[in-house]
N, C-alpha and C positions, 0 to 999 in steps of 0.2 A: 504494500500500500504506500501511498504518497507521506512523507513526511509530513507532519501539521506542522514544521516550524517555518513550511512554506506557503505564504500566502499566493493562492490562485489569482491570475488574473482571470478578469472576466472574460470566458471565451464566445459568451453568447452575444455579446453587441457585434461582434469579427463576425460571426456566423450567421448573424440576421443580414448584415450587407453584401456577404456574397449567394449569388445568386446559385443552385443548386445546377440549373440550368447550364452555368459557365463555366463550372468543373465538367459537365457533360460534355460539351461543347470541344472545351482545352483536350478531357479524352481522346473525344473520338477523330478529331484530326489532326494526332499527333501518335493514333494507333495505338495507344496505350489502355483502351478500355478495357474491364474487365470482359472475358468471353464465356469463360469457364465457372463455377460457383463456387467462387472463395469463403473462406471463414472471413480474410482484410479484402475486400474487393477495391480498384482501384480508386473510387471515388472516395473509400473511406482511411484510403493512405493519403490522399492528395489532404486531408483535413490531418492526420497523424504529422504530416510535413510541417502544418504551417501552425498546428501545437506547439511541435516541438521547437519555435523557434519562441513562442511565450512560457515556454514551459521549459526555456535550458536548463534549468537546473535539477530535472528530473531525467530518471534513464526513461529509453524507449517505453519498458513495458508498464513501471509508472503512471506512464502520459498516457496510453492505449488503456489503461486498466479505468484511469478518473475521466476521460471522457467515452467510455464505455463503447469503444472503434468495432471489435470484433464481433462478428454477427453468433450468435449462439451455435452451438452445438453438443446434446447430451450425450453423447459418447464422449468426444474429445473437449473436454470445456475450457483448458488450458491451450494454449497458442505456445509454441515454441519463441524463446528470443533469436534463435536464428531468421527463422521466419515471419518477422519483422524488420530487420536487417535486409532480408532478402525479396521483400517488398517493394521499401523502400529504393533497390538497385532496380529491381524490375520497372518502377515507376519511370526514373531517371528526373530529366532537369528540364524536358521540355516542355510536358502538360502545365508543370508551374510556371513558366517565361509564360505560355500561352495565355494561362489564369493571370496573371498580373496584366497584362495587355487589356484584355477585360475587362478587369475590373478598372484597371487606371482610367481606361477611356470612359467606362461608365462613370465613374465616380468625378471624372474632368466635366465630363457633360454636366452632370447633376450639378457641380460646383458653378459653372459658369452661366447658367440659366437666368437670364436677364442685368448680367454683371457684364454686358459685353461694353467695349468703347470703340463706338463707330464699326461697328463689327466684327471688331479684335478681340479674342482671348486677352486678357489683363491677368499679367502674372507679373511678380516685382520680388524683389531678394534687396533688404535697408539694410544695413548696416553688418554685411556679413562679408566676408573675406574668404575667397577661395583659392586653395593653393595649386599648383599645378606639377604634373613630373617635371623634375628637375633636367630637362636638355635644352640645347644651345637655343633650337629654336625656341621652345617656351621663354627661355628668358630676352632672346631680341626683342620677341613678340608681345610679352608683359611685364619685362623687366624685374626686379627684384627690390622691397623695400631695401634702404641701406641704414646702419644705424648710425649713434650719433657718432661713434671711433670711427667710423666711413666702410666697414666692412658689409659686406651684402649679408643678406637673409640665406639661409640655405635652400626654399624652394622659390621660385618665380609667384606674385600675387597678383 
């Protein structure tokens, strides 16, 4: 079981906004859906994925055991931890790029719904500083703050 000296996040506000539809979706054309009748089917790794990046501090079967992933079964009621592991590789990185696409764009659209200016997306970044890989071109191209001894920054901003 999960340790109680860890407080859960809420995983159910994450899982009202994505759409059940768009983990289908990311599935089936990136060929990753489930075919066969899993105990973890893939729709319910792709949710075990994006657990465990709220839930780093618990192991795999932890996270699967408190959000209750694994479809029952009375014979076998236990799940192997390999075979969570082995999910997880089955899944891969694609269906989730694809789920993010989706949802970004959904959730852009949703954001900008009568916020437009002059029919531009309005997106702004005040008072942030971003650094860049340190090569020759970045720094012609953005230069480098200097401090007050006159030595450069070590990344280009």
């Amino acid at each position: 079981m999960i340790s109680k000296a860890h407080k859960h996040p809420d995983f159910s506000a994450l899982s009202q906004q994505i759409d059940p539809a768009w983990i289908a979706h990311a599935l089936a054309v990136t060929g990753k859906a489930s075919v066969r009748r899993r105990r973890l089917p893939a729709e319910q790794v792709v949710w075990l994925v994006i657990a465990l990046a709220m839930y780093r501090h618990q192991s795999i079967p932890e996270v699967v055991a408190h959000l209750d992933l694994v479809l029952p079964d009375e014979v076998n009621p236990e799940i192997a931890k390999s075979a969570l592991t082995q999910a997880r590789q089955r899944l891969g990185e694609e269906p989730l790029a694809q789920l993010f696409g989706l949802s970004a764009l959904a959730w852009d659209e949703r954001h900008q719904r009568g916020r437009s200016w002059r029919g531009l997306a309005r997106y702004a970044i005040d008072g942030s500083t971003l650094r860049t890989s340190d090569t020759p071109e970045n720094r012609q191209h953005f230069g480098a703050q200097a401090y007050a001894s006159g030595v450069a920054a070590s990344y280009p901003q």
